[in-house]
N, C-alpha and C positions, 0 to 999 in steps of 0.2 A: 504494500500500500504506500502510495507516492503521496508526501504534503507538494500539491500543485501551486500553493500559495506562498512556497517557500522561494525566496531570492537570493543568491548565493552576494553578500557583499562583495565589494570592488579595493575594498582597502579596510583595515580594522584600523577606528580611530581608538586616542588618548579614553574618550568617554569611554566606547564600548568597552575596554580593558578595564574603567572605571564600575564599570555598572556588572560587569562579571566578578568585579572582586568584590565589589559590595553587597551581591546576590550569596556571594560565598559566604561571607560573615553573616549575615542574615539567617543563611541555614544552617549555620556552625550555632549559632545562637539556641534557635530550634531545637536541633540537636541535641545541643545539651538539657534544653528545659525537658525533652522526653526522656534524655538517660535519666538525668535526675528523678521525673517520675517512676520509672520504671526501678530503678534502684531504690528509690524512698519506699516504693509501697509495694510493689512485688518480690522485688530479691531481698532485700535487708527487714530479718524481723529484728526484734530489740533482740537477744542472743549475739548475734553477728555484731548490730552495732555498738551493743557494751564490749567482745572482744577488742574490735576493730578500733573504740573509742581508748583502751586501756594498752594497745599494742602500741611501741613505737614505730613508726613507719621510715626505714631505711631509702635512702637513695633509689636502690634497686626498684622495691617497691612502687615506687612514685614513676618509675620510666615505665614499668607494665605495667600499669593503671592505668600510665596515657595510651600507649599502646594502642589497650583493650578498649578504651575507649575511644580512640581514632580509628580502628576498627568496626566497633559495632556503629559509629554514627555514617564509615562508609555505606554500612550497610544499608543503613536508614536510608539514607540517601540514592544505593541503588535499588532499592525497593520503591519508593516513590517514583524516580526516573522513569523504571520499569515498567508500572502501572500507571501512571499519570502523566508522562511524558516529560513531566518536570517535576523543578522542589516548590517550596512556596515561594523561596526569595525568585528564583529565578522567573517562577510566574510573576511576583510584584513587577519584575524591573523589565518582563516582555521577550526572556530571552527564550527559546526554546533548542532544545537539546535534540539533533539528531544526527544519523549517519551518511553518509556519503552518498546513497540513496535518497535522503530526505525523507528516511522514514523514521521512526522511532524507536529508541533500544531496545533491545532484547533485555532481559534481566540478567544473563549474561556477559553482554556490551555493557551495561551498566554496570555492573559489578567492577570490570576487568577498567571502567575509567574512572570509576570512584578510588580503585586502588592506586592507580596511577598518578591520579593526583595527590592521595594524600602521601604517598612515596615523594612524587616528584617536590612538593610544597614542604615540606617536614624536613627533608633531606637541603634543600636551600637556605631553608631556616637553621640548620648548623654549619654550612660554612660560610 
């Protein structure tokens, strides 16, 4: 299935790069408000969180944390893509996501560019 209404730009300006990384932060934002729920009220009963509250939390720790949670908001993220075509930010700002076809990702293609970015973005951010 072909989007016919799709126009392939002529140049990417300074904004659109603007409104791509703004759309990013928007669903990182997201993101995290649903890990947050999902950890406050499905995974963490009080048990966990008085260990958790009583343990000290080493370096290590703190790197897989992020991780997991750069991880599962991939997820998040290729799940929406997948089903909805988009995230929200990305719907706020009009961008829509698709492949070389101009169709829509797969949950697959989703997945494999949610990883990609959070590799390629993460990995810039250290050096």
């Amino acid at each position: 299935m072909t989007n016919i209404h799709w126009i392939q730009p002529k140049e990417i300006s300074f904004f659109h790069a603007f409104k791509r990384w703004t759309a990013r932060g928007f669903d990182a934002c997201v993101g995290a408000c649903i890990l947050f729920l999902i950890g406050e009220y499905v995974l963490f009963s009080e048990h966990i969180v008085q260990i958790i509250s009583n343990a000290k939390l080493n370096t290590l720790n703190g790197v897989i944390n992020k991780l997991i949670l750069l991880f599962l908001s991939g997820v998040i993220n290729a799940l929406l893509i997948a089903y909805f075509g988009n995230t929200l930010g990305k719907h706020l700002f009009g961008i829509k996501i698709l492949d070389l076809k101009a169709c829509h990702l797969s949950l697959q293609q989703a997945f494999k560019r949610e990883m990609l970015v959070l590799i390629i973005n993460n990995s810039l951010k250290i050096i």
